[in-house]
N, CA, C and O atoms as a DFTB+ gen file, in Angstrom:
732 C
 N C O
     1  1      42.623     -41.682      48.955
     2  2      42.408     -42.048      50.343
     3  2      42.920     -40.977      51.302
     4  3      42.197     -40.632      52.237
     5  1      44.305     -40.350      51.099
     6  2      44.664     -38.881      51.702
     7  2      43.171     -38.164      51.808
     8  3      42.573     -38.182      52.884
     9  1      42.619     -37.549      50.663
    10  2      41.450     -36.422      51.385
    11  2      40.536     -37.139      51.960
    12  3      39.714     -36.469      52.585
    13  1      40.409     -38.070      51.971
    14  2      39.107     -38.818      52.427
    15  2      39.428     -39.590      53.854
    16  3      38.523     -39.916      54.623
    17  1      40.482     -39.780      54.050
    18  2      40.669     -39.427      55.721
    19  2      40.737     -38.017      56.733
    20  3      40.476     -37.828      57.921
    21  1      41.256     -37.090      55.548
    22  2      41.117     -35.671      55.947
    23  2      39.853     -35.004      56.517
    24  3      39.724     -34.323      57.535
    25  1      38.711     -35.482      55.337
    26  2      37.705     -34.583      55.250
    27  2      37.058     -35.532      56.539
    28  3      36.141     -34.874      57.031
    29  1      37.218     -36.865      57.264
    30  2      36.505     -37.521      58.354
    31  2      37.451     -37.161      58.946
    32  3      37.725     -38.121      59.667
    33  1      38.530     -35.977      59.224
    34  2      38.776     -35.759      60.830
    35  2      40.199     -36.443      61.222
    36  3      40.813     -36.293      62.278
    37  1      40.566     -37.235      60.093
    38  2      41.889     -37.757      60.431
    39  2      43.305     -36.755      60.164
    40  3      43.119     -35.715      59.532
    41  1      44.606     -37.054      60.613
    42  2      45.585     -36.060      60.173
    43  2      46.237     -37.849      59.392
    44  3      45.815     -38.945      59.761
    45  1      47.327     -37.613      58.281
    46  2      47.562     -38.155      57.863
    47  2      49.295     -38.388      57.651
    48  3      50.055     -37.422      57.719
    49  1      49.801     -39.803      57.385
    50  2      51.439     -39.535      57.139
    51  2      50.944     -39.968      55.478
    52  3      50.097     -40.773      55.092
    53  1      51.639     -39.284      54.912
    54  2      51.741     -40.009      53.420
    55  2      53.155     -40.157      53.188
    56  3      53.925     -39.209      53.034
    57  1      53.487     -41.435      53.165
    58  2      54.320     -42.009      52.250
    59  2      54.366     -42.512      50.953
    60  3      54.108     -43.707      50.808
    61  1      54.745     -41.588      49.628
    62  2      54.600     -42.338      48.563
    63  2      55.591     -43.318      48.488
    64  3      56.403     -43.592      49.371
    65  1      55.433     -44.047      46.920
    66  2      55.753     -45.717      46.477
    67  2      57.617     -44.683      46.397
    68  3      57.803     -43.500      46.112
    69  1      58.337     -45.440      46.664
    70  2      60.110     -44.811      46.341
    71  2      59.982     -44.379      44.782
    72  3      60.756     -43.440      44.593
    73  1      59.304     -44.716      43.632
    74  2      59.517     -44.507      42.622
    75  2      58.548     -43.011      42.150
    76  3      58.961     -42.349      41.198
    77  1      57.433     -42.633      42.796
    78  2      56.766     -41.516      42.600
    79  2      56.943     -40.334      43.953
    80  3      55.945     -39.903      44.531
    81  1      57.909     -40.045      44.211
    82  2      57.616     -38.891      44.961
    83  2      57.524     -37.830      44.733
    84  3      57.119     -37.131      45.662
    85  1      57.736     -37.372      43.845
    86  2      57.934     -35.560      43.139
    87  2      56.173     -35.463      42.683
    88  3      55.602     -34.397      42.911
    89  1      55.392     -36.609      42.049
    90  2      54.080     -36.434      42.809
    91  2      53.221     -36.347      43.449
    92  3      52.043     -36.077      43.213
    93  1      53.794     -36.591      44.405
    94  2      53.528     -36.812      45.939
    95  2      53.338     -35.744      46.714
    96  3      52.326     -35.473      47.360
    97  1      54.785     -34.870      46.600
    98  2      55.224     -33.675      46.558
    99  2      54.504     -31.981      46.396
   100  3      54.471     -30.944      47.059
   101  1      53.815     -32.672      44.627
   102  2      53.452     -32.174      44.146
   103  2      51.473     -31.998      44.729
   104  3      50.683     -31.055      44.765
   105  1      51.411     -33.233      45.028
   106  2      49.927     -32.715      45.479
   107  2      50.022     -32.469      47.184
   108  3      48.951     -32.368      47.782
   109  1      51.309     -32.372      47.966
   110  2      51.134     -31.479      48.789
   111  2      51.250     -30.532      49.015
   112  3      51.061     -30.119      50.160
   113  1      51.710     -29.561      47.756
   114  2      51.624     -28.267      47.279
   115  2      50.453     -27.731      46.837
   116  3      50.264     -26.519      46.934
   117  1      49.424     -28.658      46.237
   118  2      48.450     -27.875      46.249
   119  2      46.794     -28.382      47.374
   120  3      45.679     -27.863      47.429
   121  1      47.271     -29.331      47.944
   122  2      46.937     -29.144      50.109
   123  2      47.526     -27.484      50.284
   124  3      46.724     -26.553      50.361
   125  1      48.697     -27.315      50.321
   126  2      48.939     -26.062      50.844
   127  2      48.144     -24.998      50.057
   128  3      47.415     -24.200      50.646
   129  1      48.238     -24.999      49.238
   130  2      47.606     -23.566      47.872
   131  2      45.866     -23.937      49.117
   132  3      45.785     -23.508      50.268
   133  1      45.265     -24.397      48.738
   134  2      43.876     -24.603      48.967
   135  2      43.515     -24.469      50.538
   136  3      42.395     -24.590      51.033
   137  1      44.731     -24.189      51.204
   138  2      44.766     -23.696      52.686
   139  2      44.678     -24.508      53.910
   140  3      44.558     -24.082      55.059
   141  1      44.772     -26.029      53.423
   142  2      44.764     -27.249      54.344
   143  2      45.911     -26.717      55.473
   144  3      46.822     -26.104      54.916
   145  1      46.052     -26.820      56.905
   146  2      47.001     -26.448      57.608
   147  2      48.043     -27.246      57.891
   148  3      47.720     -28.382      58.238
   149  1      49.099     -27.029      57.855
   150  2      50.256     -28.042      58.544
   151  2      49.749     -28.820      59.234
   152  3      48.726     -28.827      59.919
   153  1      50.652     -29.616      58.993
   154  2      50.401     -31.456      60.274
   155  2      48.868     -31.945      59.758
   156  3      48.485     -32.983      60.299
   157  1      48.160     -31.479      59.015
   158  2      47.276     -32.662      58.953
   159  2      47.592     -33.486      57.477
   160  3      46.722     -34.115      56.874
   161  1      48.445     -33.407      57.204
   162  2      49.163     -34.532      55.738
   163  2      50.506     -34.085      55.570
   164  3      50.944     -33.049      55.069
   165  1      51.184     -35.256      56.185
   166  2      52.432     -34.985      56.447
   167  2      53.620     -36.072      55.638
   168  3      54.122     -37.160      55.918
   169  1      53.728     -35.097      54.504
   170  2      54.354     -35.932      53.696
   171  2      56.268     -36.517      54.161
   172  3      57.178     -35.927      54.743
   173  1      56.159     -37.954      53.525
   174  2      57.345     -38.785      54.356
   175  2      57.721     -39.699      53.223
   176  3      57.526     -40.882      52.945
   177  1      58.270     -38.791      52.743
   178  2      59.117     -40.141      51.084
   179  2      60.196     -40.807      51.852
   180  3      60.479     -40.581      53.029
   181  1      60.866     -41.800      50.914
   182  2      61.722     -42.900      51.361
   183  2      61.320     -44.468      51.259
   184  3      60.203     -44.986      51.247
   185  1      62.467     -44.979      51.197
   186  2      61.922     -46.341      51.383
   187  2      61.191     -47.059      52.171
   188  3      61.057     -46.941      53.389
   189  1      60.547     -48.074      51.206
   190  2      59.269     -49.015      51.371
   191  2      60.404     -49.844      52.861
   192  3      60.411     -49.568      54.060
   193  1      60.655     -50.162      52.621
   194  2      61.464     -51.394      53.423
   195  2      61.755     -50.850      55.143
   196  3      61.799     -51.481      56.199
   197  1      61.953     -49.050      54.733
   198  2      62.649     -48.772      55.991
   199  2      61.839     -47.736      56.412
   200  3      61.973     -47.802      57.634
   201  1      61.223     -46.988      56.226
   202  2      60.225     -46.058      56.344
   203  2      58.681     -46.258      56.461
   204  3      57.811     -45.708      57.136
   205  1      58.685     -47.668      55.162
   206  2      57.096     -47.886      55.892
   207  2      56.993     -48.832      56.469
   208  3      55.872     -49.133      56.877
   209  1      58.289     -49.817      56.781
   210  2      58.127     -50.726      57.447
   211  2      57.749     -50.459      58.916
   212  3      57.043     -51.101      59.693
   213  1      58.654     -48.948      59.097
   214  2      58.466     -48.590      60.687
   215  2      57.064     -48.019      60.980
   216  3      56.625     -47.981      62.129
   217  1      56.291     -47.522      59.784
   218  2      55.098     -46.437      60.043
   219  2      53.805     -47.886      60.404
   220  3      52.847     -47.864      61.176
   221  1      54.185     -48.759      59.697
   222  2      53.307     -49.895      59.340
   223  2      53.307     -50.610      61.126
   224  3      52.293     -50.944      61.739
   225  1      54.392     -50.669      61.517
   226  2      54.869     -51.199      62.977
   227  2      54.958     -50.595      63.843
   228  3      55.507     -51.204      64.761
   229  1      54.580     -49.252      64.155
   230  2      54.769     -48.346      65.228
   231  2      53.256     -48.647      65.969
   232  3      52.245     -49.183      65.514
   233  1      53.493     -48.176      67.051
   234  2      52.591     -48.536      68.118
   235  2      50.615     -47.430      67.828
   236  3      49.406     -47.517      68.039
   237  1      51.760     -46.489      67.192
   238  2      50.389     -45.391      67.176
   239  2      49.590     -45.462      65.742
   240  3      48.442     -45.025      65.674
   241  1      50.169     -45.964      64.736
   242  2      49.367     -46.562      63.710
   243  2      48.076     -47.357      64.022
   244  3      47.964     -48.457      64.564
   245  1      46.991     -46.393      63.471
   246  2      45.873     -46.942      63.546
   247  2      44.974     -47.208      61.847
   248  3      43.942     -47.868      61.725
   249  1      45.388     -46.810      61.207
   250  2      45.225     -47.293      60.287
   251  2      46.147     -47.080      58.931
   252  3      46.695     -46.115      58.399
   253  1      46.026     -48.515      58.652
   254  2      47.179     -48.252      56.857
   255  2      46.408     -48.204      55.565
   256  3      45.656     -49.173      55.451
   257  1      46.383     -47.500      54.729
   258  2      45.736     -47.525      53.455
   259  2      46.592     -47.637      52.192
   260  3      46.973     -46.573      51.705
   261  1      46.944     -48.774      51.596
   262  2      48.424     -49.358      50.281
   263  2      47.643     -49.517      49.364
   264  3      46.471     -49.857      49.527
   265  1      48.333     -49.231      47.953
   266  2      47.881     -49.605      46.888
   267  2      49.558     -49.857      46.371
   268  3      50.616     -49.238      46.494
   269  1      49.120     -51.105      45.747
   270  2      50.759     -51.603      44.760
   271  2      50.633     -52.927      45.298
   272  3      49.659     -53.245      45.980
   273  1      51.591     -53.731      45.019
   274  2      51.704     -54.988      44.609
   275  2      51.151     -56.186      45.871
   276  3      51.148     -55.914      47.072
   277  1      50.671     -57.630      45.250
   278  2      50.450     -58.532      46.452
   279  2      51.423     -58.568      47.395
   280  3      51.390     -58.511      48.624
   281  1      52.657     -58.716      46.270
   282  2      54.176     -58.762      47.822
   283  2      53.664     -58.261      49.040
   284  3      53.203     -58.731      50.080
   285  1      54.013     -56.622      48.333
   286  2      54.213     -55.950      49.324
   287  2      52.709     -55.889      50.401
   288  3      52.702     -56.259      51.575
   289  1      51.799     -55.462      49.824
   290  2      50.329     -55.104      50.719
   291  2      50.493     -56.668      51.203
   292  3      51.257     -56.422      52.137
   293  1      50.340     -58.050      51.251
   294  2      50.648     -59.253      52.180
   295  2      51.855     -59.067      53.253
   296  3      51.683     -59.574      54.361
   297  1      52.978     -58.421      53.011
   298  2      53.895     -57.754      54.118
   299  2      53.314     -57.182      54.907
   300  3      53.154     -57.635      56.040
   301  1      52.895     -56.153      54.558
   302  2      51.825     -54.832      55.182
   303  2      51.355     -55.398      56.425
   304  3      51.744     -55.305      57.589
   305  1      49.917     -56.329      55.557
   306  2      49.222     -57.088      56.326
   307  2      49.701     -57.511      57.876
   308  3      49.157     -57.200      58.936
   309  1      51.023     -58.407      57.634
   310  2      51.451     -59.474      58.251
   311  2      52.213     -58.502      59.359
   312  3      52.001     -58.924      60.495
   313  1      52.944     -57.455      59.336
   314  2      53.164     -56.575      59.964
   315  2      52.285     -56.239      60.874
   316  3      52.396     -56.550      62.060
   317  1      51.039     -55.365      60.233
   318  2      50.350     -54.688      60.559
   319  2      49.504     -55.314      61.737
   320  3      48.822     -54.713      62.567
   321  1      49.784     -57.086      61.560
   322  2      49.120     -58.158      62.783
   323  2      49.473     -58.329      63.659
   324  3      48.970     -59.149      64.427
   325  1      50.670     -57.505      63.970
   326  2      51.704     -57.808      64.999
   327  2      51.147     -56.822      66.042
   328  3      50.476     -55.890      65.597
   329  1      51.376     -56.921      67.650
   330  2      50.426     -56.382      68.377
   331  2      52.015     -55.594      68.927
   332  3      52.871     -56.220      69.552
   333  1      52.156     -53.984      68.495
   334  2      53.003     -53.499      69.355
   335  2      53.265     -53.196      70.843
   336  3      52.399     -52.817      71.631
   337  1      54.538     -53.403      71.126
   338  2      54.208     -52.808      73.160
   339  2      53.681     -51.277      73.108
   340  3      54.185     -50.311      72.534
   341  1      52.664     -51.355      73.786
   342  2      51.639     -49.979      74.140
   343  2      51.013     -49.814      73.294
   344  3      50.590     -48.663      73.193
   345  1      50.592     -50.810      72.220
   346  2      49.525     -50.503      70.945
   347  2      48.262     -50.655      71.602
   348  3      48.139     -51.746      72.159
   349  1      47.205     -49.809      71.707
   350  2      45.823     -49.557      72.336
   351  2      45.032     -50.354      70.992
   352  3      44.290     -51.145      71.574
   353  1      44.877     -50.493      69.921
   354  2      43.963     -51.180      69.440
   355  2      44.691     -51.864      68.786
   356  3      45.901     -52.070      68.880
   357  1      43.681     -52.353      67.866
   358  2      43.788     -53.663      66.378
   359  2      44.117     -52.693      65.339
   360  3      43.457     -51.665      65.489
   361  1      44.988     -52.655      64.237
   362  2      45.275     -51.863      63.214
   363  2      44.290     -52.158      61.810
   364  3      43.763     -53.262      61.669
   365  1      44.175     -51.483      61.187
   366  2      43.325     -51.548      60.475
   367  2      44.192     -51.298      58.977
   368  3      45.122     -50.497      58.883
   369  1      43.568     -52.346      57.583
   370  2      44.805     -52.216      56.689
   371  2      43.397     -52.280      55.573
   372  3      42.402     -53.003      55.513
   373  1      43.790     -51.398      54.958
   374  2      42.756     -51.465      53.415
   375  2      43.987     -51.762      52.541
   376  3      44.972     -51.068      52.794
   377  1      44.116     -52.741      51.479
   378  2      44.978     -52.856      50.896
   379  2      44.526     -53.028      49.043
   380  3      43.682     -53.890      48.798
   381  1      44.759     -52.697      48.553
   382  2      44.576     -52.619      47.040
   383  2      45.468     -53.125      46.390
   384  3      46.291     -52.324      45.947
   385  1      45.716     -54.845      46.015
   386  2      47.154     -55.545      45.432
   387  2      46.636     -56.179      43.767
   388  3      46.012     -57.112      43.261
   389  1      47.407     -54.910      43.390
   390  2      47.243     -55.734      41.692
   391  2      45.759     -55.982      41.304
   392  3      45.454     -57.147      41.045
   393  1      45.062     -55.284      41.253
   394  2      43.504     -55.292      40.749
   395  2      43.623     -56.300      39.999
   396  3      44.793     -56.625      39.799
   397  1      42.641     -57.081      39.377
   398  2      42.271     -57.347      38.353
   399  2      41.105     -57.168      37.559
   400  3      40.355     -58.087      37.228
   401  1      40.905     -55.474      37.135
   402  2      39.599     -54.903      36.296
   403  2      39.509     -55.136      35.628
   404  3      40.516     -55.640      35.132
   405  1      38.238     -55.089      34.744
   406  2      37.837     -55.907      33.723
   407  2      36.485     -54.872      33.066
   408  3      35.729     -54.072      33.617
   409  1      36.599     -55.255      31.902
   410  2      35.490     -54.694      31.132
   411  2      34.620     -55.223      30.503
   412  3      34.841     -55.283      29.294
   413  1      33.355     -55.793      30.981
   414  2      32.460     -56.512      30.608
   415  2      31.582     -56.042      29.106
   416  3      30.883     -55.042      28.947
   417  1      31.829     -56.898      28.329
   418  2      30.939     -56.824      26.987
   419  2      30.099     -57.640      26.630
   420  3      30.370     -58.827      26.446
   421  1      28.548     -56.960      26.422
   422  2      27.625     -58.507      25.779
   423  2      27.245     -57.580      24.645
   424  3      27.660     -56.513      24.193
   425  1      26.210     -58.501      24.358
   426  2      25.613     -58.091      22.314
   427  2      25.088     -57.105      22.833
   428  3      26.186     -56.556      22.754
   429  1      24.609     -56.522      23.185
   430  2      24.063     -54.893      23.346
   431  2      24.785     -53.954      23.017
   432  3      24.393     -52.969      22.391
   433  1      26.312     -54.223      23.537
   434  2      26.834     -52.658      23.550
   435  2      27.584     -52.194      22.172
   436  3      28.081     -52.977      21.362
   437  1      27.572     -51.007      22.081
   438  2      27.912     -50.515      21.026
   439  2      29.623     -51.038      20.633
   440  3      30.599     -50.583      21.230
   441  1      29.695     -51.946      19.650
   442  2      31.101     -52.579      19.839
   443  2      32.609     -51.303      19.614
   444  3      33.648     -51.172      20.261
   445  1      32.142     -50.673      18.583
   446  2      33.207     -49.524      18.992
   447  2      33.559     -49.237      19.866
   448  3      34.728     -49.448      20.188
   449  1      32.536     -48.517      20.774
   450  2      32.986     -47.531      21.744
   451  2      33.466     -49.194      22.712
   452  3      34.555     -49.197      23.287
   453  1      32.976     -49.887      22.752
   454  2      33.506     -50.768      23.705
   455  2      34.866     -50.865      23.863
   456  3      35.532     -50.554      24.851
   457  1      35.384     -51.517      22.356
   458  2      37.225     -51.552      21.982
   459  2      37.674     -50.280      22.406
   460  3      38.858     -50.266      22.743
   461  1      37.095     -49.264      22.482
   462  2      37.728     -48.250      22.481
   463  2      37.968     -48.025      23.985
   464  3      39.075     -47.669      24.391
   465  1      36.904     -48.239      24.827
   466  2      36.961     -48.436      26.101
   467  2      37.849     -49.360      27.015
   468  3      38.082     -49.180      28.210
   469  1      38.339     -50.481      26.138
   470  2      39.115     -51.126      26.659
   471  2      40.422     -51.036      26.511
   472  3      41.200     -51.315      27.423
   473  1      40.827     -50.596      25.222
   474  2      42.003     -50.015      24.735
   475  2      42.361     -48.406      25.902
   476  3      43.319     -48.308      26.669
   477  1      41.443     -47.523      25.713
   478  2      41.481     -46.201      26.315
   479  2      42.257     -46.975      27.907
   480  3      43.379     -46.615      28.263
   481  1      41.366     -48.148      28.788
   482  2      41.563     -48.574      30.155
   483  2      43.140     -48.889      30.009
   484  3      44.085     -48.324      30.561
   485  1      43.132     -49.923      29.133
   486  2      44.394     -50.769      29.398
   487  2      45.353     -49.859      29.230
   488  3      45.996     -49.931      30.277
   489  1      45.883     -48.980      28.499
   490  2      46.622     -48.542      27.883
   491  2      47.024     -47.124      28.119
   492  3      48.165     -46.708      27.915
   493  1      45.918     -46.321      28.607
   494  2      45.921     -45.238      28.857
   495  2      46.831     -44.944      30.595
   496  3      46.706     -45.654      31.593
   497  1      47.524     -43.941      30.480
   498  2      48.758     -44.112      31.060
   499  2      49.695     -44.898      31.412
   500  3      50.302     -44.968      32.481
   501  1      49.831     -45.754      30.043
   502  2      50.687     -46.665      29.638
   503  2      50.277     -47.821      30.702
   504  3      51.151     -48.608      31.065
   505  1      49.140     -47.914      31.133
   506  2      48.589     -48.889      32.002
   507  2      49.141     -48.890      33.469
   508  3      49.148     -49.993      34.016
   509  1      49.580     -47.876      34.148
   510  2      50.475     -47.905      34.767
   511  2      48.958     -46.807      36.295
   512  3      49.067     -45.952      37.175
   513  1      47.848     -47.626      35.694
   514  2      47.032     -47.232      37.108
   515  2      46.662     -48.371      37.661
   516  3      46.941     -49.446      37.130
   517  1      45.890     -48.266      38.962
   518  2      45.336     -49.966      39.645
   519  2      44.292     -49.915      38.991
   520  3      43.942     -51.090      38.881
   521  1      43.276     -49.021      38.276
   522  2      42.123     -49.498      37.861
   523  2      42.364     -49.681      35.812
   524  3      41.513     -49.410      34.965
   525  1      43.759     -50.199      35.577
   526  2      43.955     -50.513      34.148
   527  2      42.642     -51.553      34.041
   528  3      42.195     -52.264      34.942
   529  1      42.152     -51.419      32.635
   530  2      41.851     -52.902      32.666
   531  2      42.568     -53.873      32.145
   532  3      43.178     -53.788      31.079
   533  1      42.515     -55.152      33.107
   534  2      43.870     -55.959      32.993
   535  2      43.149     -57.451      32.332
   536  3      43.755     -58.486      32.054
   537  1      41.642     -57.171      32.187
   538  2      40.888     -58.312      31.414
   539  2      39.524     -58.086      30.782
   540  3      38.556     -57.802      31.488
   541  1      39.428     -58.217      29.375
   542  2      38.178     -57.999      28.578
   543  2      37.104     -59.119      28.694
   544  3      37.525     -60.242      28.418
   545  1      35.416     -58.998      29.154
   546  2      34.949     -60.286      29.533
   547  2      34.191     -60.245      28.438
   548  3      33.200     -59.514      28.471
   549  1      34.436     -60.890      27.428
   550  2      33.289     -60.337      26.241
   551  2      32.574     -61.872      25.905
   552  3      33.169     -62.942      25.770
   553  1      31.418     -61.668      25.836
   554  2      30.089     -62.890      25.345
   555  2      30.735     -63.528      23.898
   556  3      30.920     -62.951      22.826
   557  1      30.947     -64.639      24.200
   558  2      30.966     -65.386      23.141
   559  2      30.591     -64.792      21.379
   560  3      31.355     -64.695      20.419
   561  1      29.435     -64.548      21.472
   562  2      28.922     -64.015      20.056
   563  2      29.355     -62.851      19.526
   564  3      28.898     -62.602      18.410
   565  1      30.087     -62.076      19.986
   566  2      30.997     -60.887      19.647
   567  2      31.786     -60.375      19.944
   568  3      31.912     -59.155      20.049
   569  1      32.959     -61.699      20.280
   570  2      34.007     -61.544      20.588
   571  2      34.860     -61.152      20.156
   572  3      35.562     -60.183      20.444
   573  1      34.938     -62.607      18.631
   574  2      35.817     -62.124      17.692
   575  2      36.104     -60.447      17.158
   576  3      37.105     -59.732      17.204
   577  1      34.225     -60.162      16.464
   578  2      34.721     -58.680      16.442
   579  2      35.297     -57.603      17.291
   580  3      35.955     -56.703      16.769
   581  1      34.987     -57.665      19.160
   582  2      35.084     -56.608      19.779
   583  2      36.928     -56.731      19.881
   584  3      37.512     -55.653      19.762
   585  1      37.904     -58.134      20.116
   586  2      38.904     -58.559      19.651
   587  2      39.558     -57.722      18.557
   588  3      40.496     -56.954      18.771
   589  1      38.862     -57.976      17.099
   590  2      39.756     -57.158      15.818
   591  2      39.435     -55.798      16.510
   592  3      40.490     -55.190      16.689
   593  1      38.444     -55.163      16.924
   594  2      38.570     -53.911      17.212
   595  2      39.481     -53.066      17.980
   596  3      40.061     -52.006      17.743
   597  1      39.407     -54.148      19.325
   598  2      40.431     -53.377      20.133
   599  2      41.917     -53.740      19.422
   600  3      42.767     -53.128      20.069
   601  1      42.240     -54.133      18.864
   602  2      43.896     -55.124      18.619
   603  2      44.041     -54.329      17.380
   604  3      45.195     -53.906      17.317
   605  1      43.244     -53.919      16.257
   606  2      43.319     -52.563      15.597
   607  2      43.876     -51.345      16.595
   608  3      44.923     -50.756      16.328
   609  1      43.254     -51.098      17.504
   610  2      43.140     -49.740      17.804
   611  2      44.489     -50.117      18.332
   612  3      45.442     -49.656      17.704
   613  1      44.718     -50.793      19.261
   614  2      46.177     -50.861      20.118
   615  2      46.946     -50.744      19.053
   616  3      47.623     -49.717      19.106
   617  1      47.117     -51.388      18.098
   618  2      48.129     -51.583      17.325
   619  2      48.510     -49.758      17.014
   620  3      49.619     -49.223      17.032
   621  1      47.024     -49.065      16.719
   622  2      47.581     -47.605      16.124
   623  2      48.610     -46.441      17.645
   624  3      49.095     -45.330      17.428
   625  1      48.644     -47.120      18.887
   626  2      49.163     -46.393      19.430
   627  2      50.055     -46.303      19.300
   628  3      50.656     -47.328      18.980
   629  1      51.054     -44.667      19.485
   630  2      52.236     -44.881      19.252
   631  2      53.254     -44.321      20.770
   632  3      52.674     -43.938      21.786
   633  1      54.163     -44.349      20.712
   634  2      55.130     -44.316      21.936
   635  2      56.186     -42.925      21.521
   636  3      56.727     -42.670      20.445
   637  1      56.218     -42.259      22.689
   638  2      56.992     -41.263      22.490
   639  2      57.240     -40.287      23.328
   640  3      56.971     -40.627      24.480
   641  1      57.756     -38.910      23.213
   642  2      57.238     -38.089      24.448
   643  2      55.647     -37.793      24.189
   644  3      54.928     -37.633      23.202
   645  1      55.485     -37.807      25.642
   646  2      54.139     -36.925      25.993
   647  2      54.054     -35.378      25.270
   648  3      53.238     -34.796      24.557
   649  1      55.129     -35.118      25.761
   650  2      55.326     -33.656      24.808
   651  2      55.079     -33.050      23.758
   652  3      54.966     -31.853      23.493
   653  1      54.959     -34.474      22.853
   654  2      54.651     -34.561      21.502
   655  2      53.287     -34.803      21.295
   656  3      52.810     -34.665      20.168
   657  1      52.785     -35.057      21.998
   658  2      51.469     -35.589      22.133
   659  2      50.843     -37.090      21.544
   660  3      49.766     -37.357      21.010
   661  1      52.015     -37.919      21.894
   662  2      51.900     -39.686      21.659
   663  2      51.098     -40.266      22.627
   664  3      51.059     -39.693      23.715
   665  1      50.288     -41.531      22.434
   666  2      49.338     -42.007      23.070
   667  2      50.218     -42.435      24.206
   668  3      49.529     -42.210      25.201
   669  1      51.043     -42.791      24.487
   670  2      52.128     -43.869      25.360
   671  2      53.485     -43.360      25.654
   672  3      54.404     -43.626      24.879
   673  1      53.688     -42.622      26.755
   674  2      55.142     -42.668      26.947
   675  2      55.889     -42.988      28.101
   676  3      55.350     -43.757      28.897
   677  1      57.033     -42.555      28.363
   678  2      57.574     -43.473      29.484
   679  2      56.712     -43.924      30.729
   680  3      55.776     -43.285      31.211
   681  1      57.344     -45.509      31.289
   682  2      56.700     -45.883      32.210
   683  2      57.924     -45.562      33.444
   684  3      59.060     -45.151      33.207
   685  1      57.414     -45.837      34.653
   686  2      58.049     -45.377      35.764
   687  2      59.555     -46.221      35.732
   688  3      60.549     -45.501      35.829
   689  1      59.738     -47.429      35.626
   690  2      60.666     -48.073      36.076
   691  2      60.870     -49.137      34.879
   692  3      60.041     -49.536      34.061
   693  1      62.522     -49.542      35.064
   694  2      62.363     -50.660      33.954
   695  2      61.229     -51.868      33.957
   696  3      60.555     -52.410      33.081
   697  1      61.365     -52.014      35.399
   698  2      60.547     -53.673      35.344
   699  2      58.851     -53.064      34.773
   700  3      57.996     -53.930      34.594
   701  1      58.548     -51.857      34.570
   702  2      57.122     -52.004      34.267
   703  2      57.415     -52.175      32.776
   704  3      56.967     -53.101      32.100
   705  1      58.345     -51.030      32.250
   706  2      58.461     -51.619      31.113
   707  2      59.043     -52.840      30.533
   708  3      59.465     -52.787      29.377
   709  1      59.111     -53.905      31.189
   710  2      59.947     -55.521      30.473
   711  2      58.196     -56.435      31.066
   712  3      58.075     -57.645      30.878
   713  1      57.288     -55.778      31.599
   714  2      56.283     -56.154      32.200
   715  2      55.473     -56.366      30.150
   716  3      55.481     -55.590      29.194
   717  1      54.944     -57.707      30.322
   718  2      54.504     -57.996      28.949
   719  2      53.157     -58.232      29.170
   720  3      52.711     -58.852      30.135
   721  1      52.348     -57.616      28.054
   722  2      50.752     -57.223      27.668
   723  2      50.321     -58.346      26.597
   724  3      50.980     -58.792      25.658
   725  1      49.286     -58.602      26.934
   726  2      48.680     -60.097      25.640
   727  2      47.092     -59.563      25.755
   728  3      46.597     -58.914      26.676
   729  1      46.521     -59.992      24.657
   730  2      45.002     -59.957      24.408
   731  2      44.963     -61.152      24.270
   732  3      43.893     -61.710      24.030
């Protein structure tokens, strides 16, 4: 959402989530490499509570764009409804809370690559994107198998450093990892 307010003309504050900023960081280093000019993405780490509470509530906010949890993006919201002294318009909030993607399967599709597709979604960066898939919709008549397939394949991932080149390794924070996965 950063370049895509850019490239329509907007300048931008980015605040990342308190737990990712050194990526944050990191892709405003290469804004700079690629010759984007100062002040039009203006990166602002810190806390959710105190930093975006104020960016979310300031008068000149005209639009918010969140991805991460219902909590928080329903805060956002409820904030964001509040009419500041000298606020010239209505604020505008795109909010992205906890997807729930899904990977649709009927008897047509090739059942491998399917499991594999759903395993690759869920799992792949330790599930730790908004577009994981967080539910398999599979047709009755080949369920069971597309089921043993993927629950095979999960089972072969293993956990470790990245370094090593393991399917799965650390997640950002404890609570993602005590966060529990079911088929």
């Amino acid at each position: 959402m950063t370049v895509a307010s850019v490239v329509t003309g907007n300048t931008v504050v980015l605040k990342p989530a308190s737990t990712t900023p050194i990526i944050a960081a990191k892709f405003m280093e290469l804004l700079q490499e690629v010759g984007l000019p100062g002040g039009v993405v203006n990166y602002l780490p810190g806390s959710g509570g105190a930093i975006g509470d104020f960016l979310v509530s300031h008068k000149l906010t005209r639009f918010i764009n969140f991805t991460g949890s219902k909590e928080i993006g329903l805060r956002i919201s409820g904030l964001a409804s509040k009419v500041a002294p000298g606020q010239k318009w209505i604020k505008r909030v795109a909010a992205e809370m906890g997807g729930k993607d899904s990977i649709i399967v009927d008897e047509t599709a090739d059942l491998d690559k399917a499991a594999q597709g759903i395993v690759a979604s869920a799992f792949g960066f330790q599930g730790q994107k908004c577009s994981a898939c967080s539910r398999a919709i599979i047709v009755e008549s080949v369920y069971e198998q597309v089921i043993e397939k993927a629950v095979a394949l999960a089972q072969k991932l293993n956990q470790g450093s990245p370094e090593e080149n393991y399917n799965m390794g650390p997640v950002i924070e404890k609570r993602a990892m005590e966060k529990s996965w079911s088929i």
